[in-house]
N, C-alpha and C positions, 0 to 999 in steps of 0.2 A: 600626296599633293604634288602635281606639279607643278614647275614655275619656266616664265620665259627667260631668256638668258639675258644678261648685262654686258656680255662683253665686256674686254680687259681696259681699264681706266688708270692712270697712275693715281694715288692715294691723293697728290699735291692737286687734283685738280677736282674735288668736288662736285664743284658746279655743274662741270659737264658731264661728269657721271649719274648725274641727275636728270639732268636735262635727256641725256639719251636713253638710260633706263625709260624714264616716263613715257618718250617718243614713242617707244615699242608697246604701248598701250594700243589693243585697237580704238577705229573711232564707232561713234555712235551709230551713223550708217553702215559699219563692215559689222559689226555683233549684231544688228536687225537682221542680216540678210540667214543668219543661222535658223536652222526649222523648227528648232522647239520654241525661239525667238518669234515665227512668221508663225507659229501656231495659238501663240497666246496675245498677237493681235489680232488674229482671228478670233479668240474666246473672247481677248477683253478690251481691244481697242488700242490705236496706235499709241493714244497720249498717255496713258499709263505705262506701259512697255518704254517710250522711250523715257521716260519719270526714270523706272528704276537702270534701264539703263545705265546713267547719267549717275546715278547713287550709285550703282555699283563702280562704274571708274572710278568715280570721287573716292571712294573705299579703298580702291585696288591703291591708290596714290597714297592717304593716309597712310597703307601698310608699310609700303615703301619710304617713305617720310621718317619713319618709327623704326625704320632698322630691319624689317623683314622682306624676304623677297614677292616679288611682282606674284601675282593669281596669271594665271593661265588664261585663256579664252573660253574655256570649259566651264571654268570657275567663275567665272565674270557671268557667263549664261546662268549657271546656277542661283547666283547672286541673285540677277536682276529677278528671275524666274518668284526665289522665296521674297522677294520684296514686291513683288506686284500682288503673290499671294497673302503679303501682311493687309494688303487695301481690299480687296474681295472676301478675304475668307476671317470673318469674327474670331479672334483669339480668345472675348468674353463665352464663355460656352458652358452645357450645362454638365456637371461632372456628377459621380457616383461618389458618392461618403463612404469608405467604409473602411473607416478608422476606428468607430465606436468615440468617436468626439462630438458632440453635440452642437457644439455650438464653436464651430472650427472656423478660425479667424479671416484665415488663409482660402477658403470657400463660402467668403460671405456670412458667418455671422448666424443670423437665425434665418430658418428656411420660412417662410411667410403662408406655405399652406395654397390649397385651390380655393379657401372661402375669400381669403386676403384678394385671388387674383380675379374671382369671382365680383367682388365686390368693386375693385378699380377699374375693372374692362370699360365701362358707360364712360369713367373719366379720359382713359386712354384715348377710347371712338371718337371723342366729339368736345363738345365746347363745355365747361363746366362754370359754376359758381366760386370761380375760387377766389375773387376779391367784388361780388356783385349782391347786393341786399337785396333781395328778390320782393321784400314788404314796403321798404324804404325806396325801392327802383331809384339807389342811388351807389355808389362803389362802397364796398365793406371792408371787412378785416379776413386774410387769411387764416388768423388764428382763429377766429371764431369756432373753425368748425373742429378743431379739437378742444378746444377750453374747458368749455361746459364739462365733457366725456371726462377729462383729465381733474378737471375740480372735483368730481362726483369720486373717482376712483380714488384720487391720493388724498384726498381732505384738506387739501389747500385750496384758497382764497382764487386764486389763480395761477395760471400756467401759460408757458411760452414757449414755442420748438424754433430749434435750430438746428446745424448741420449736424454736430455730435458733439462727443458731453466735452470733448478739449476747447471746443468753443464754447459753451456753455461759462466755462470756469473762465475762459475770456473775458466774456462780454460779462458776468457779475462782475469777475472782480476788475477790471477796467470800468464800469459804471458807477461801485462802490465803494471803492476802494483805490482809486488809482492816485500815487504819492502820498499813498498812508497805509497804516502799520495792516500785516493779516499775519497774525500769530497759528501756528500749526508745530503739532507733534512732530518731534524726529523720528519716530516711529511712523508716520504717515506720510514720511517723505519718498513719496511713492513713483515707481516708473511702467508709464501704460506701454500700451502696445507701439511700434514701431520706433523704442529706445526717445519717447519723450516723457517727461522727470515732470514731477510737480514743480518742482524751483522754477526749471524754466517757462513754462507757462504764468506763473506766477509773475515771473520779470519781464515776460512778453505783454502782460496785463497793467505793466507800470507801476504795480504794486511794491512793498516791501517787506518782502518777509522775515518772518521773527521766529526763530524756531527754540521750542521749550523742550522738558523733559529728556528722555532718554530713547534709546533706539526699544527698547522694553518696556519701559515704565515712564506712563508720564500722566499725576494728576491734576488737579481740578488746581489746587495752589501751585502748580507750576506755570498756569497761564495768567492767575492773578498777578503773580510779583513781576511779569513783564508790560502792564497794560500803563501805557500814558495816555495822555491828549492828543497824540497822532493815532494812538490803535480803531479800527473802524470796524475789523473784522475777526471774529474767532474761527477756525475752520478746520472742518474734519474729514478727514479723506477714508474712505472705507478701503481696507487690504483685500481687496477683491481677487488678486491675482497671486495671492502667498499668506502664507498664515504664521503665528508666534504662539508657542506654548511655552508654557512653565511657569518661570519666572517674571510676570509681562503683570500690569497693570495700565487704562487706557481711562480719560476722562467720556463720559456719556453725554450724548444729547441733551438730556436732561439737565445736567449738571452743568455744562456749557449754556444752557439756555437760560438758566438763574444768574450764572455768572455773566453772560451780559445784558441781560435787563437790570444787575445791577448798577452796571458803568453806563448803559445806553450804547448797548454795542449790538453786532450784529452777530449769529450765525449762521452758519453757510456750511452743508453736509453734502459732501461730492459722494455718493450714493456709488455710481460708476457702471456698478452691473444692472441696476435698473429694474430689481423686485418690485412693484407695483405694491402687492401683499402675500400675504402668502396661503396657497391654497394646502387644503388640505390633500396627506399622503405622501407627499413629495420631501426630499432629504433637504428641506431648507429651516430647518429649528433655530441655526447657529445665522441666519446670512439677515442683513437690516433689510427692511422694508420702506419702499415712501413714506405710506401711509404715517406707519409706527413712528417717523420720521420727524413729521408735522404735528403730530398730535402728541411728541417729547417735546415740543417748542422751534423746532429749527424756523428759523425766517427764511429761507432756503435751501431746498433740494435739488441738486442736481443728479442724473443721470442719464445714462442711452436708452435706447428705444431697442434695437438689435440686439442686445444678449438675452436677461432674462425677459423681459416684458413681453419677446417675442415678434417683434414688427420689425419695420425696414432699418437703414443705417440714418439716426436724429440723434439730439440732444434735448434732454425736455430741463427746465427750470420752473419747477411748483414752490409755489410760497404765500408770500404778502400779497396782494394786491396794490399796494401800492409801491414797491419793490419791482415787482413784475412790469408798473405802466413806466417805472423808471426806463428800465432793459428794455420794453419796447421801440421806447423814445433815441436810443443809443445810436447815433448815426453808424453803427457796428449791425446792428439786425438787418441793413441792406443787403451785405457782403452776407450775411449769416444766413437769412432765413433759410428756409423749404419752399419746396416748389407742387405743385399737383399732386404729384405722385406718391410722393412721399408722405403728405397730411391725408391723401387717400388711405393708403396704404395705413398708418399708424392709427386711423381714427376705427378701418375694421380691425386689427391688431388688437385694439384696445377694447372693444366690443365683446368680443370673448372674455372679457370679465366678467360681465353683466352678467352669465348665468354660471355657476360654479358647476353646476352639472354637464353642462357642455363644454367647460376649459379645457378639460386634459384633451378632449377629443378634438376639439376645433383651435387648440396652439399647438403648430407639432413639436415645438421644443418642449413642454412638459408632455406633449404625449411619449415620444425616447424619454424621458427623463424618467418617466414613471412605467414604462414595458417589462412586465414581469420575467419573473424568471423561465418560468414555464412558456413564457410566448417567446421571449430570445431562443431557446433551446428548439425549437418550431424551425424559428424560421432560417438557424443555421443547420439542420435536421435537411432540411427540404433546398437548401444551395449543394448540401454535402452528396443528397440521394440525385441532385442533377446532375451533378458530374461525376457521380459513379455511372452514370445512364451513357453518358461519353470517354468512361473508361479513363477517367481519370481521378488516381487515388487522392483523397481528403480524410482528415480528421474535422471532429466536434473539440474542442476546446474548450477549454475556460477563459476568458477575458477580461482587464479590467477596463471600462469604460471612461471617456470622464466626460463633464461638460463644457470645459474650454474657454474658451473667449476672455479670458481674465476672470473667471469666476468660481464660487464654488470648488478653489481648494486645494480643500480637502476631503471631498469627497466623493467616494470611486463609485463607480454604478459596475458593480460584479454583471456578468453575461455571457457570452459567449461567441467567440469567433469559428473559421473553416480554415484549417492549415491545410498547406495544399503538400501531398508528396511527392517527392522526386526522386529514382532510381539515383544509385551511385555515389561516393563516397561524398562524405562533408562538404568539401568544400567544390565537388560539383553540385549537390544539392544546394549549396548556397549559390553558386554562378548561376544558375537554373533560375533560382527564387527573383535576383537578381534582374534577368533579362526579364521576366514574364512581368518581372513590375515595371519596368520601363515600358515593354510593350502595351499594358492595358493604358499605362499616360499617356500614348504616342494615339493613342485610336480618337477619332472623331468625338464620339461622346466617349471621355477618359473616365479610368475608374482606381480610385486613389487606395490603395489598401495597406497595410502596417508590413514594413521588411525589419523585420527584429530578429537577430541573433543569428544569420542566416536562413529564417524562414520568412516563407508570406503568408500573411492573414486577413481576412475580411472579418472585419466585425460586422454583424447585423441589426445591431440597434439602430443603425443611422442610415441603413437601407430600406428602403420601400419595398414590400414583398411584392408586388406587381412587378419590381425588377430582378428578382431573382434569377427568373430563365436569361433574363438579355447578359445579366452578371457570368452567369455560368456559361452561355456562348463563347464570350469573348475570352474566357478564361481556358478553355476549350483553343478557338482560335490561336492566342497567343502559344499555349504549350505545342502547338498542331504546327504552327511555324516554325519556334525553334529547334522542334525535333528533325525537321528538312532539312534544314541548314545545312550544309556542306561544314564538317569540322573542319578550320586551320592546320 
C-alpha cells in the first residue's frame, strides 16, 4: 500500500497536522477526471460514481481520524470503483453446496426445489389474492391460505405464520404470558442460531422465567412444586441443535400436558426444527414431530418452516384455536406477519406432504437426506472421472454428512466426498488446497467446498448432478490459474 505524505508537524500542534494531512486529500472533481473513474460513468452513470466517490474520501478521512495513514489516489479509485460495484452487482447470489450439509445455515437454510418456484412464479408475475375473498368479493385473511393445509397436516385446531420461530416464541409468549410465570427446564435452556438464548427471548417477551430441574435431569414434580397463581405457562424447548446421553431424564409432552390441565395452565412446545411428521425411511426415529406434538396434548407448537419441513425462512404456531385467534389479534402480528412469497412459497412447501410417495422426490431436503449410498458414490465417481479428463488428480472418499441448520444432532449421513491432489510436500499441498478454495468463493456463481486438515473436498450429497461438469470446470480453472502464477 501506498500512502500520500503528511509532511513534518510538531507533536504540540495537532490540529493542524490534521487539518493539512486531510487538505492533501484529492477533491471530488480531480478523482472523476482518472479513466477508470470516466469509464465507469460511462458503464454506470455520473450520480453513482460521484456517490462512491464521496464514500471513499469520507473512508480515506475515517482512516486517518483512527491513527492510520491517508490511502493513495489509487486507492481512493479502487475504493470508489468496489463501491459503485456493491450497488450494481448483487452480493445475494446463487452458490454451490458442497459441504455435504443439508440444511447449511449460512446458505439459506432448505433449498425450496423448481416445484416450490414453479408454483410461486403466477404469484411473483402479477396480482394475487393475498388478503382478497374472491366469494365474499370483500378483503380476507392472509392466513387463510395456509391454515386449512397446516391444520390437516399437524392436527391442530389452527395455525398462524410469522417471520421465524424467534418471533413466534415472541408473540405467544408476549400474548400469554406476558408479567407471569413460564416455567422451563434447565436443560432446555437453549441457544439458537446467531448467539440468541432462550432466557433472552423469554425477557424480550415480558415474561418471567422460572427454571426447574437440572441441566440433565429434570421431572414431571420438578415443575409441580414451582407453579403458583402467577404461573400461565409450562414450556418445552426441543435440543435440536445438541444432544445429552447417559445420565439425563426430561419431562414429556404428555405428562406436562396432565400437569397443566391440572392447575389450568398452559403448554407451549418450541418444536424449532420444524418436523411436520415423520415420513418413512428417513433417520428421524429419535427427533419430535408437530403432529405427535398436538395429539400429546400440547396447547401449542411452535416451529420453522426452513429446516426440516423444507419451505422458505417462517414461523408457524399450530394449536387451540382459540389461542391462535388470541396471537392473531396481537398488535405484534403487524410487525410479524408474512408477505406473498413467503405463504406462497410454504403453502407448496407443505403440499408435498399430501402424497408420501412423492415427498422424498418433490422436497429436496429429504431427497439429500435419504440419497443412498450407491447413488453418493455415482455421483462423486463421475466429478472424480471429469477432472481426471482435465488431468487433474482426485480421490473418491468417504465422508460424513450432516444435516445442519440446528438439527438432527446426532446424526451423520455416511457418503462420499472428491479430494482433490496436489503435487509436492504437505504443506504445499495444503497452500494449494488453500488458494483453490479461496478461488472457487471469489468466482461469480461461488462454490463452497470442505478445507480440512489441509485438504479440499466436495461432498456430493448437497450438489445437483446437472452441476457437476460446471463444478469440475471451475475446479479446473482455479488449479489452471494458480499454476501460472509467477512464484514470489
Amino acid at each position: 500500500m501506498t500512502y500520500l505524505p503528511i509532511g513534518r508537524f510538531s507533536v504540540n500542534d495537532p490540529m493542524k497536522l490534521l487539518k493539512n494531512a486531510l487538505s492533501q486529500l484529492p477533491s471530488v472533481d480531480s478523482l472523476l477526471k482518472n479513466e477508470a473513474l470516466a469509464r465507469c460513468i460511462d458503464g454506470h452513470g455520473r450520480d453513482p460514481t460521484v456517490y462512491g466517490v464521496r464514500a471513499a474520501i469520507e473512508w480515506a478521512r475515517k482512516l486517518f481520524q483512527a491513527g492510520k495513514q491517508i490511502p493513495s489516489p489509487d486507492e481512493l479509485v479502487a475504493k470508489t470503483l468496489s463501491i459503485v460495484k456493491t450497488i450494481y452487482q448483487p452480493s445475494l447470489r446463487p452458490i454451490i453446496n458442497a459441504t455435504g450439509i443439508v440444511l447449511h445455515t449460512n446458505l439459506g437454510r432448505a433449498v425450496l426445489g423448481k416445484k416450490v418456484l414453479d408454483d410461486i412464479a403466477p404469484i411473483i408475475l402479477g396480482y394475487s389474492t393475498i388478503e382478497f375473498d374472491c366469494v365474499a368479493a370483500a378483503r380476507g385473511s392472509r392466513n387463510d391460505h395456509v391454515a386449512g393445509l397446516l391444520k390437516y397436516l399437524t392436527h391442530a385446531e389452527n395455525a398462524i405464520v410469522v417471520n421465524n420461530n424467534a418471533a413466534a416464541i415472541v408473540l405467544a409468549l408476549t400474548t400469554l404470558a406476558r408479567k407471569k410465570e413460564v416455567v422451563v427446564s434447565r436443560g432446555e435452556l437453549i441457544e439458537i442460531g446467531g448467539e440468541f438464548r432462550i432466557p433472552e427471548i423469554m425477557a424480550a417477551s415480558g415474561a418471567r422465567m422460572v427454571e426447574v430441574g437440572t441441566t440433565n435431569r429434570t421431572r414431571i414434580a420438578d415443575y409441580e412444586k414451582v407453579i403458583t397463581e402467577r404461573t400461565a405457562v409450562l414450556f418445552k424447548a426441543h435440543k435440536s441443535n445438541f444432544s445429552m446421553n447417559g445420565f439425563v431424564e426430561e419431562a414429556t409432552v404428555r405428562e406436562l400436558s396432565r400437569l397443566a390441565r391440572k392447575h389450568g395452565l398452559l403448554v407451549v412446545h418450541d418444536i424449532g426444527s420444524g418436523l411436520i411428521r415423520k415420513p418413512k425411511g428417513l433417520p428421524l426415529d429419535n427427533e419430535p414431530d408437530v403432529a405427535s406434538s398436538i395429539d400429546n396434548g400440547a396447547d401449542l407448537v411452535l416451529f420453522s418452516a426452513d429446516k426440516l419441513l423444507g419451505g422458505p425462512q417462517a414461523g408457524i404456531v399450530a394449536g387451540k384455536s382459540d389461542l391462535i385467534a388470541r396471537l392473531a389479534k396481537s398488535p405484534l402480528m403487524r410487525a410479524l406477519r408474512v408477505g406473498k412469497l413467503t405463504l406462497a412459497a410454504l403453502a407448496s412447501a407443505c403440499r408435498h406432504y399430501l402424497d408420501d410417495k412423492q415427498l422424498t422426490a418433490a422436497n429436496p431436503t429429504f431427497f439429500m437426506l435419504s440419497r443412498s449410498s450407491g447413488d453418493l458414490r455415482k455421483s462423486a465417481e463421475a466429478l472424480r472421472d471429469a477432472l481426471s479428463d482435465k488431468n487433474i488428480k482426485s480421490d473418491v472418499v468417504e465422508n460424513q454428512g450432516r444435516c445442519g441448520g440446528g438439527t438432527l444432532p446426532d446424526v451423520n449421513l455416511p457418503g462420499f466426498a472428491v479430494s482433490l491432489q496436489f503435487p509436492g510436500t504437505k504443506k504445499t499441498q495444503s497452500s494449494m488446497a488453500e488458494a483453490v478454495f479461496k478461488r472457487l468463493l471469489a468466482q461469480d456463481r461461488p462454490i463452497l467446498g470442505i478445507l480440512r486438515e489441509g485438504a479440499l473436498l466436495f461432498d456430493l450429497r448437497t450438489v445437483d448432478d446437472q452441476d457437476v461438469p460446471f463444478v469440475a470446470d471451475m475446479i479446473e480453472r482455479a488449479v489452471r490459474d494458480l499454476l501460472r502464477e509467477p512464484k514470489e
